[in-house]
N, C-alpha and C positions, 0 to 999 in steps of 0.2 A: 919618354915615349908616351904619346897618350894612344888611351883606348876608349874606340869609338862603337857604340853598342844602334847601330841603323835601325830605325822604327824603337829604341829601347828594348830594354832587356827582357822586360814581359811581354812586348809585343812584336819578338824578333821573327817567333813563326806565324804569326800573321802577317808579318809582314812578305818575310816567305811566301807564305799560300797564296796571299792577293796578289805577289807577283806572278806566283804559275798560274793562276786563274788568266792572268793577263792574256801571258803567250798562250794558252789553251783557246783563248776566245779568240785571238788573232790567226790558231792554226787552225778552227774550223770556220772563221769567215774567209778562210782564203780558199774553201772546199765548198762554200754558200750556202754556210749555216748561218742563222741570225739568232742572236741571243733575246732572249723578252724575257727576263726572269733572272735577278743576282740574290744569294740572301746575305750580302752585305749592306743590301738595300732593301729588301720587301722582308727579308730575315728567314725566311724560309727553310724548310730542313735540306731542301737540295741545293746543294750550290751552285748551280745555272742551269736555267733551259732554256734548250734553241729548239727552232724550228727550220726547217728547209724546203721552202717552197717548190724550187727547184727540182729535186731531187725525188721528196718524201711529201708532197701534200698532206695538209691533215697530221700527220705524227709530231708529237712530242720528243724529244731525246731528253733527259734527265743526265747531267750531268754530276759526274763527284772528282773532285779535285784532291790530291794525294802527292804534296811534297816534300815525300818522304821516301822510303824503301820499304813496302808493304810485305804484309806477312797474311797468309791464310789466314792464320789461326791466331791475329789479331782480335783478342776481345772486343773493341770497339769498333774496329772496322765490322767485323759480325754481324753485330747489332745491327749496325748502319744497311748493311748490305741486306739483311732480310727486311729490313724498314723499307729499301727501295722495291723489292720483290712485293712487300703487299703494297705499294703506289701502285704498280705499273697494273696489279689486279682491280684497279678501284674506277668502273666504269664512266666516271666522270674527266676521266685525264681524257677521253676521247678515242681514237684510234690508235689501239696498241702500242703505248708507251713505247721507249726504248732505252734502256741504260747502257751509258757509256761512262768509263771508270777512267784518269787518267791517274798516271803513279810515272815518281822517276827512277823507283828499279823497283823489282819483285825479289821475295826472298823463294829461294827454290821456285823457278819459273817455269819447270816440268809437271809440278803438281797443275799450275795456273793451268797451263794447256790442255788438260785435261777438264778441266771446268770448262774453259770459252774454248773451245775450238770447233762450234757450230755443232759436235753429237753431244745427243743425249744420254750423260753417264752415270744412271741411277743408281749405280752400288756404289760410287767415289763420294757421291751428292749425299746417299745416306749414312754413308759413315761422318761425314761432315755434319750433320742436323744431330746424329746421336751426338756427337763434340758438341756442336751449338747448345741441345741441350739439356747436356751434361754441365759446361763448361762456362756457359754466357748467360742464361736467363734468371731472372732476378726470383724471388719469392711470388708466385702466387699468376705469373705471368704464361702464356700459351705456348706451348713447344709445338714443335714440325713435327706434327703426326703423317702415318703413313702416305693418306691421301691428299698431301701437301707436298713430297717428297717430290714425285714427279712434277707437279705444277713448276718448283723451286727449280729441277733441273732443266725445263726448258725456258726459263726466266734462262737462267746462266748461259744456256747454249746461245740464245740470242740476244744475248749483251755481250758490248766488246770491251777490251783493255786494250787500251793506248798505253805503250810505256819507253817516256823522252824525258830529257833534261829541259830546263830553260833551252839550254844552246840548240838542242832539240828540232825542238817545238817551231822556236825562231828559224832556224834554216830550213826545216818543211813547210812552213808558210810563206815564205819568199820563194822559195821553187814553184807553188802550187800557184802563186798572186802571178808570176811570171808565164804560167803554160797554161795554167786551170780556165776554162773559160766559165768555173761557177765562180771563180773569186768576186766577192761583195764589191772589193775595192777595182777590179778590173771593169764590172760590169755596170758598178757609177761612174768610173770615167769613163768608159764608153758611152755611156746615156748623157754626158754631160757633151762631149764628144759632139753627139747627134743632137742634141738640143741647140749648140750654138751653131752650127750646120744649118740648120731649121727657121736660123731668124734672117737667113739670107735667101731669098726669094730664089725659088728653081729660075733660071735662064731660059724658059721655053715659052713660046704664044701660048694663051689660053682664054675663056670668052668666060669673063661676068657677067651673072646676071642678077640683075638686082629686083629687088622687091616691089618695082614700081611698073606701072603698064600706063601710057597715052588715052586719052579718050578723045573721040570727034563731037562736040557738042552743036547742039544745034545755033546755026548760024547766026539769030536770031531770038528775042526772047521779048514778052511783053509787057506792060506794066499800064498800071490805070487805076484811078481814084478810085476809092469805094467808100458809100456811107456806114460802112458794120463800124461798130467801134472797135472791137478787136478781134481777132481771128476764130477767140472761141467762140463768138456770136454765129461765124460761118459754118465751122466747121456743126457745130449746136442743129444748126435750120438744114444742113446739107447732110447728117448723117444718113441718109436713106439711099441717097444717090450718089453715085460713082461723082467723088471730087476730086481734079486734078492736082499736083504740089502747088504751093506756092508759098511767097515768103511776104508777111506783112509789116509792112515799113510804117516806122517812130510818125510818116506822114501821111499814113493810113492809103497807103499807093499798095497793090497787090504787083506781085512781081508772079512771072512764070514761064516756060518754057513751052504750053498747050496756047494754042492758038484760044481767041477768045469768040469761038461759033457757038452755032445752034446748039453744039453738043454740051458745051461746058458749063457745066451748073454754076460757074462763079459770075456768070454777066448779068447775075438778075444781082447783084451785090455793086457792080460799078455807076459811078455817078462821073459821069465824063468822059472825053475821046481816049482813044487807045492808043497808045504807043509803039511803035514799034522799035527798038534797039538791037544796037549790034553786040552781041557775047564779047566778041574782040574785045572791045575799049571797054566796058565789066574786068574783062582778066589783067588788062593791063593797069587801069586806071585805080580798082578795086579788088585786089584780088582773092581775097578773104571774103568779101560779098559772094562775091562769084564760084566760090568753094562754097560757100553753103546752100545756094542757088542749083549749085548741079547736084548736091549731097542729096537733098533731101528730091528730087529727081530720084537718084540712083534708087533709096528705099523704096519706093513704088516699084521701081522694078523687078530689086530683089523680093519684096512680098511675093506678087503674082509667079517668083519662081517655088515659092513655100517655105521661103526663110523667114523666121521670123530674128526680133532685135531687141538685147540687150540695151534702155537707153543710156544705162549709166555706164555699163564699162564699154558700149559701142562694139559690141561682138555681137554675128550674125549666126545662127545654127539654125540645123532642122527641128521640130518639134516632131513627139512621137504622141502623136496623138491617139491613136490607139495601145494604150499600158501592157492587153496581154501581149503582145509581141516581147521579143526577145532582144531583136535587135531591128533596125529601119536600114534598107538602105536602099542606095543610087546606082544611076548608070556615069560611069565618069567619062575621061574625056579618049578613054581607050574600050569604051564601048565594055567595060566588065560591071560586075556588079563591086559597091564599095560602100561599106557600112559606116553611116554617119551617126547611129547613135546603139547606145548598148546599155544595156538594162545589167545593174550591177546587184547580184545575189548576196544577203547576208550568211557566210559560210558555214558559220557556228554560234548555238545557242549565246547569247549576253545579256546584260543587266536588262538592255532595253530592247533587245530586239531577239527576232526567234529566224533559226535556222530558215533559210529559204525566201525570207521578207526581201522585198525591194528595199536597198538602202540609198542609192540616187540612179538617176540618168546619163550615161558619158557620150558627151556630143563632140563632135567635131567640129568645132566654131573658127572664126575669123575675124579679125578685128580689121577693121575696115578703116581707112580715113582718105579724105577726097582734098588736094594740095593742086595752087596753082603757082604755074615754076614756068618763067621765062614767058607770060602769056598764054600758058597754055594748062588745061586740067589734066592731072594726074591721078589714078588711084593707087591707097599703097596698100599691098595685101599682107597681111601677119599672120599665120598660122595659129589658130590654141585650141586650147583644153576647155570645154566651158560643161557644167554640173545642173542639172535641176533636181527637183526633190517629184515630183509628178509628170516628167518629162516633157513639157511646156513651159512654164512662167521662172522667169528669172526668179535667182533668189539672192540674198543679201550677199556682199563681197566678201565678209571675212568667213562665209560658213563656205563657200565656196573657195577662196587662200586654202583651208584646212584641208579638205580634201585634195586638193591639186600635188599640195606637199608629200604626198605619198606617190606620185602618178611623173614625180621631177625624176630622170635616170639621163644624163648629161650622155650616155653611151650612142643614145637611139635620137641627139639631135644633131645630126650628121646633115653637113650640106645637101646630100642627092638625096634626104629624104624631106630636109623641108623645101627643097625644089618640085621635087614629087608633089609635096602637098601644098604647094603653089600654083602648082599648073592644075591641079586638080579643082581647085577656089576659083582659078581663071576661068574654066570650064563653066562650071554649076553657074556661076553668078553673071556671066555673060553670054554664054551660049546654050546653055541646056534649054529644054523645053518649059513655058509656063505652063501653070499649075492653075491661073486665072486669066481668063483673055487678056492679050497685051490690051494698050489705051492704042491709039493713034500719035502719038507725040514718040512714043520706044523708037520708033523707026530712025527718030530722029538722032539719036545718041551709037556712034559706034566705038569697039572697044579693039586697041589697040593690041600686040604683043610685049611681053615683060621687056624692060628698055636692059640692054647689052651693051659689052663693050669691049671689045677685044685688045688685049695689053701685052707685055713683052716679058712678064713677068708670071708665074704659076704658082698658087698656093699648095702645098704638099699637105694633104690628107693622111694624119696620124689613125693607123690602127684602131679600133674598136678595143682590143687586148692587150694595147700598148702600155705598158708598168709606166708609174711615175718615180721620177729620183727622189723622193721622197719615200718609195717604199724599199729606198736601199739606206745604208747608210757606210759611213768610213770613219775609223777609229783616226782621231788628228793626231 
């Protein structure tokens, strides 16, 4: 016959232990306790802690595993057991620790009950510490003086003893996985459940809206020769007087959408007859021409509404031109007042800055682009974040990346708020009032509603506080 010695003969109760470790970790995840701490692994003097969100926010449970038949007045259990009493005092574990003891029998389990059975029994408690130490503590080490005694006996009252076999343990975890609705394993297949539910589009109409709005451009547009060499020569000789867009062509032809009268400072620049063209055959023929032709149109606009423009990342915000303020804001498109820029307070003394200093600007910006699609101009509005250091003048891209990275919370970009702050852009930049007379030519430009589309299909809007399956997990 041979004889077969499992995990070896020096490692038979470890191997033991890590078994009941097992079923322990199995019968408090099926109760929605999650383990974050083995000291088979980090080596710790505890042998696992969980946490339970669910249940106990914020607390720790320290656990001790015991696959044996325990005895009180175990010298080394002793030890151990006032080891977990000064943890659970040591203000860094957090919120009031918790020790939970697991054992597959007790010896005299009458005495135990009197320990754990939630009262506090300070003359059982101190006959035990005179044991302790008498009995357990080594040369030259601290014993449980009086005003310890009580601290120790409500350690004790509120720690629990679990006491199961393997066989145990496994069949209270199966009953709990089966009823319990805190079980780990119940409540990732439920969320797995709900997840592949979720990639199948709700069955009900519902109306998209997309990020894009129509524009009516002017019917017409005009172009004509001009002797400047190049446009900085116009713009150079015309900074004084109100000049209309325009775009200066590789064949030195001035292109625009203002008529070329009395008014328009650019006719003392033309050397030849005028043109008149149809926008149409621009958007169809050219239409990337014809998107930069209505773009730089558009920014005259939006200046004289008091935005100013980002050139390199093409984002538009308010400037707060005067610093002491707090914050700047508008009237939006529900007639309330709506804060476009906010003065950000340095909170606490640092190396480089002092309590109460300005450390940037947070503006409300939009990133703009003007798109010609089927013939016709589009504008696409984007929502953002954009930073100055004096609340006016752009500042370099990566100093501005760095701050944003703090300002990223994926919770608060929910569809009906950046529809919100859609319709709000649409407002400001097409309908609110200028800031500086319009030109004559504004008239000419109308702006459509966000393009829609009504489908047979519905996206399901997850929770704001919806857990991810990733913050569960399941023993394979």
């Amino acid at each position: 016959m041979t004889i077969r010695f499992l995990y070896g003969r020096r490692e038979s109760l470890h191997g033991k232990s890590e078994g009941y470790k097992k079923h322990i970790r199995r019968y408090l995840e099926s109760i929605g306790f999650s383990q974050i701490t083995d000291s088979s692994i980090q080596g710790t003097f505890e042998d696992m802690v969980f946490v339970n969100p669910s249940t106990d926010p914020g607390r720790r449970f320290l656990v001790e595993s015991k696959a044996e038949v325990l005895s009180l007045h175990s010298k080394k259990f002793a030890r151990e057991l006032v080891t977990y009493f000064e943890m659970t005092q040591n203000p860094c574990l957090g919120k009031d620790p918790k020790f939970i003891l697991f054992s597959e029998d007790l010896v005299k389990p009458s005495e135990w009950e009197v320990f754990f059975d939630g009262m506090v029994n300070s003359n059982k408690v101190k006959e035990w510490c005179n044991w302790y130490n008498t009995k357990c503590l080594k040369e030259g080490e601290t014993t449980l003086d009086e005003t310890t005694v009580h601290r120790f006996a409500l350690f004790l009252a509120n720690s629990e003893v679990i006491v199961g076999s393997i066989v145990d343990l496994l069949q209270a975890a199966i009953e709990n996985q089966s009823m319990s609705s805190l079980s780990i394993n119940k409540k990732a297949k439920s969320l797995l459940k709900l997840a592949e539910r979720r990639k199948v589009p709700v069955c009900s109409k519902s109306r998209l809206v997309m990020n894009i709005l129509p524009i009516t451009v002017p019917t017409c547009y005009y172009s004509a020769v001009t002797d400047a060499r190049d446009k900085q020569e116009i713009y150079y000789n015309l900074k004084d007087v109100i000049t209309p867009p325009f775009l200066f062509t590789k064949n030195k032809e001035i292109l625009t959408f203002a008529e070329f009268d009395s008014d328009n400072s650019l006719c003392k620049y033309l050397n030849g007859s005028i043109k008149t063209m149809l926008t149409s055959d621009m958007q169809s023929q050219n239409p990337s021409f014809a998107s930069q032709l209505v773009n730089i149109h558009l920014r005259r606009i939006f200046w004289n509404r008091g935005l100013f423009r980002d050139p390199v990342a093409e984002i538009y915000y308010f400037p707060m031109i005067d610093q002491t303020n707090e914050r700047l804001t508008i009237i939006d498109q529900r007639q309330k007042q709506r804060w476009v820029v906010r003065k950000i307070i340095q909170q606490e003394d640092s190396k480089y800055k002092r309590k109460g200093d300005v450390n940037f600007f947070f503006h409300r910006g939009v990133e703009l682009q003007t798109q010609t699609y089927w013939g016709q101009s589009f504008v696409e509005l984007i929502p953002r974040r954009y930073y100055t250091f004096d609340g006016k003048t752009y500042s370099e891209g990566e100093k501005r990346a760095k701050i944003d990275r703090g300002f990223r919370n994926p919770a608060y970009d929910r569809s009906q708020t950046r529809l919100g702050l859609m319709r709000f852009w649409r407002y400001v930049m097409f309908d609110s009032a200028y800031k500086i007379p319009a030109e004559k030519w504004f008239i000419k430009f109308q702006f459509g509603d966000f393009v829609a589309q009504t489908v047979n299909w519905a996206p399901k809007v997850i929770g704001r506080n919806q857990a991810s399956l990733w913050d569960y997990k399941e023993e394979s």
